[in-house]
N, C-alpha and C positions, 0 to 999 in steps of 0.2 A: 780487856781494855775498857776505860769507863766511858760514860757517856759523853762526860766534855771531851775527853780526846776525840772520840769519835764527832761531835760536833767542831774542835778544830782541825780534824782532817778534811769535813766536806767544807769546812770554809776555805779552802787551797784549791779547790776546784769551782773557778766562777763563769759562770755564763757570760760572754761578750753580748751585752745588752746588744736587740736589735740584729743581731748576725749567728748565722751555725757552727760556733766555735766556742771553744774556753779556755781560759786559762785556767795554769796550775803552778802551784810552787811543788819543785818537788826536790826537795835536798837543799842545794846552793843554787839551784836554776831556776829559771822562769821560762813557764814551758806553755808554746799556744795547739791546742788540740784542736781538729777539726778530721771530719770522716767523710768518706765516699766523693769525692771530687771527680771519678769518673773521668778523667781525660778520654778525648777522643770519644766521647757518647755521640756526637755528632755522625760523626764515619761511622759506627756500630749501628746507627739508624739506617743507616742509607743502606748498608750492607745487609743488615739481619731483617729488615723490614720494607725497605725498598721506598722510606721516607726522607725527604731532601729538606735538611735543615740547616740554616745557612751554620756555620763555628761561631762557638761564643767563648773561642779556648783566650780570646786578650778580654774579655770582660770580666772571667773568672781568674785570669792570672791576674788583674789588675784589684779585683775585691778580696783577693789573699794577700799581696802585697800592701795594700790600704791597712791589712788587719796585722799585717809584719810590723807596720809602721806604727801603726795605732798602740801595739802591745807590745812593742819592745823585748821578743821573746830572745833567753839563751840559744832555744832548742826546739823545733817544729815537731810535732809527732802528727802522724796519717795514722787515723784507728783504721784502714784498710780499703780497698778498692779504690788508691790514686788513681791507676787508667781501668779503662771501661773492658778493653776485648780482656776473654779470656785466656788466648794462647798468647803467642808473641807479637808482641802492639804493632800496630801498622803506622804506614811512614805519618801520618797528620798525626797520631795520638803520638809517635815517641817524640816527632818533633815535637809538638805540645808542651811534653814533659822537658824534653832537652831548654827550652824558650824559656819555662819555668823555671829550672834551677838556676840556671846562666843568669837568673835576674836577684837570685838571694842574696843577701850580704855574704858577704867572702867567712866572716864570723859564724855564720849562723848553722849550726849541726840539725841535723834531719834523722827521724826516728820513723822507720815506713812500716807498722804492725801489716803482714802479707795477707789482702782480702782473697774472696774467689774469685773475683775478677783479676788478678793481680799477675795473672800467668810466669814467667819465667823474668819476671822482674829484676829479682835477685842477680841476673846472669849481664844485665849493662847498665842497671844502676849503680848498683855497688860491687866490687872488688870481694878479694877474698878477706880483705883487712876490714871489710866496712868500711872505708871511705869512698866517698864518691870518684870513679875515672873519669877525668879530665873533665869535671865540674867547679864552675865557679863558686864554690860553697865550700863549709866547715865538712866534717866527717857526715856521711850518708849511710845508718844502720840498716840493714832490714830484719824484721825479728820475724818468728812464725806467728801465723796466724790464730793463735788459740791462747796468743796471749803473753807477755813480760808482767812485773813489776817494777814500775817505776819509783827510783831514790830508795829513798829507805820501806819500801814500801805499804804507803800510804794507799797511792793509787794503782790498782791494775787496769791493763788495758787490754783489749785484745779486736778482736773484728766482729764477732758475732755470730758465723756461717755455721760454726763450730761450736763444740764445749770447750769451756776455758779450760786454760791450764791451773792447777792447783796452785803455784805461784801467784797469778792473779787473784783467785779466789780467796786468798789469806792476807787481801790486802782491807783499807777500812772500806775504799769506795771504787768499784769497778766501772770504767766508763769504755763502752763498746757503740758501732754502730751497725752497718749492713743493715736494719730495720726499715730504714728512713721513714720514721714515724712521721701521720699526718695526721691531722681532725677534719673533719667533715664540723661544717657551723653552719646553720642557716639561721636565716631572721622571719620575724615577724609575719611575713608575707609569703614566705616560702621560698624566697630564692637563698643559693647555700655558695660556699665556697669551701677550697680545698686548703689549710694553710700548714706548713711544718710545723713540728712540735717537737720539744724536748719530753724525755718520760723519767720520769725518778721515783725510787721508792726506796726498801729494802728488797733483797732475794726471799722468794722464799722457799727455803729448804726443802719441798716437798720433792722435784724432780731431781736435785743431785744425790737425794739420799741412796737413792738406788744403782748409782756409780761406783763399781770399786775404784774407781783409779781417787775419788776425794776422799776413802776412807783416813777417818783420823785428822779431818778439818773439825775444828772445835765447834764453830759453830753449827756444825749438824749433828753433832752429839750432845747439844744444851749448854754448850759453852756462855757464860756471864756476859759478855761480847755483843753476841747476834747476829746476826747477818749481817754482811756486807751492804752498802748501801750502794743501788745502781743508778747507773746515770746512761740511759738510752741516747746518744746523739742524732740530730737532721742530718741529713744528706745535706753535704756543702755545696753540691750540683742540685740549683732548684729544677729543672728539667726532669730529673728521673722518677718521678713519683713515691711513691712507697706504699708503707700499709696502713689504712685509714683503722688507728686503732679502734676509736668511737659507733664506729659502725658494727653490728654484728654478723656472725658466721664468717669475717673475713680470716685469710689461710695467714696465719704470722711467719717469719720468713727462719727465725732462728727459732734452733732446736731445744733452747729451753725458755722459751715466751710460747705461749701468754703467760702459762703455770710458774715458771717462774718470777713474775713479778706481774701476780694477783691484785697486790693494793695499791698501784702504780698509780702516779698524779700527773699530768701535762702540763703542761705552759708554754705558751706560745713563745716566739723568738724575742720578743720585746717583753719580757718576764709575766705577761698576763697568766694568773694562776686558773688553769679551768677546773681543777677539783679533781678526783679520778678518771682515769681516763676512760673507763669503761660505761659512762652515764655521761660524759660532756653532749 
C-alpha cells in the first residue's frame, strides 16, 4: 500500500477534539470509538478497596450521549473494558449498563471488542445472534478481545490486554486501549498534574517478530507498506488512572508496549502535540 493510502486511512480516524473518543469512517458507516468506560468502577472501589465513592454512572451516561449527539455515529464500538468487575457484574454496574443502552437511539448498532474486565458479558448483553435482548437499541456485537477488522479493513481494533489478532494487525491503523495512557506535566515551579493522553506512532516490529501465529504478515518481513500505524486510546472513565507513560521504570500494562511503539508521540485530549512520549 502506498503512502497516500496509508495517509488517507489515518484520516478516517479523527480524534473528538477535547473528549476520549474518535471517530471513523469505516465502509458506509460512521462509527464513534471510545474505550474502557468501566461501568460500575464505583462499586468495585467500595468492594475491592473498601473506598466509598459517591456513582458518577449519569455523568458518564450523559457525556457519551452528548458525544452520540455530537457525532452522529451509524455504529458505537467499546475497544474493551465497558464494565469494571471482572466476573459477573453486580446489581449497580449491570444496571449501569442496562440505563445506558435503554438510552441509545433504537438505530444505533453497538460493537463491544471483550476487555479483561468484561467477564461473562457476552452471556446478557448479547444473544446468540448478536443482537441485543430486550434492549432499546440496533444490533449489540460482542467480538473477542484480541481483536476484529473493521469494514474493509482499514482499521483494526482490539482491547489491548492481549496480542492481537492477525486480522487486526493487517489492517493500516490499529486502535486499542486497556493502557489508559497518562503524562505527568509540571510547571515552572514545580507543581505537576496528571492529564490523559492519546499515544500514536507506527508498530514496531521488533516484538511480534518472534510470534509464529503473525508469520507471513508482510510488514514484518519488509514489506513496501510498513507498519501499521497505532492509535493508543484514554480511558473514557477519567477516575481510573492508567500508565504515566513520561515517567520512567513505570510497568506498561499491555504485552506488547512499550517495545512495541518505541517512537510513540502524545497529545493531550484537546490535540496539544507533546512530541514523544517518552521525553514529555
Amino acid at each position: 500500500m502506498s503512502d497516500e493510502s496509508r495517509r488517507r486511512a489515518v484520516a478516517r480516524l479523527e480524534p473528538v477534539p477535547g473528549e476520549p473518543a474518535a471517530t471513523a469512517t469505516v465502509g458506509s458507516e460512521r462509527a464513534l470509538l471510545v474505550a474502557d468506560y468501566h461501568a460500575g468502577y464505583e462499586a468495585g472501589l467500595r468492594y475491592e478497596r473498601g473506598v466509598d465513592v459517591p456513582s458518577r454512572a449519569p455523568e458518564r451516561r450523559e457525556r457519551l450521549l452528548a458525544l452520540l449527539e455530537r457525532t452522529s455515529p451509524d455504529r458505537l464500538v467499546v475497544l474493551g473494558d465497558l464494565m469494571h468487575s471482572i466476573g459477573d457484574p453486580g446489581g449497580a454496574e449491570r444496571g449501569e449498563l442496562e440505563v445506558l443502552f435503554e438510552s441509545f437511539a433504537p438505530t444505533l448498532d453497538v460493537t463491544v471488542v471483550k476487555g479483561n474486565h468484561d467477564g461473562l458479558i457476552e452471556t446478557w448483553l448479547a444473544d446468540d445472534s448478536g443482537t441485543g435482548d430486550d434492549l432499546e437499541t440496533g444490533s449489540v456485537t460482542i467480538v473477542p478481545g484480541d481483536g476484529i477488522a473493521l469494514g474493509d479493513g482499514d482499521i483494526g481494533v482490539c482491547h489491548g490486554h492481549t496480542w492481537p489478532a492477525t486480522a487486526a494487525l493487517e489492517c493500516d491503523v490499529l486502535c486499542f486501549g486497556h493502557e489508559h495512557p497518562c503524562v505527568r506535566l509540571e510547571d515552572e515551579v514545580g507543581g505537576s498534574r496528571v492529564e490523559r493522553a492519546w499515544l500514536r506512532g507506527r508498530l514496531d516490529p521488533t516484538p511480534f517478530r518472534d510470534r509464529s501465529e503473525y508469520e507471513g504478515l508482510s510488514w514484518l518481513e519488509g514489506g513496501d507498506e510498513g507498519p501499521p500505524r497505532a492509535v493508543v486510546m484514554p480511558a473514557f472513565n477519567d477516575l481510573v488512572g492508567g500508565t504515566w507513560v513520561n515517567v520512567p521504570n513505570q510497568s506498561f500494562l499491555s504485552p506488547f508496549l512499550p517495545a512495541g511503539l518505541a517512537a510513540g508521540e502524545a497529545y493531550l485530549l484537546d490535540g496539544t502535540r507533546l512530541g514523544p512520549y517518552r521525553s514529555v
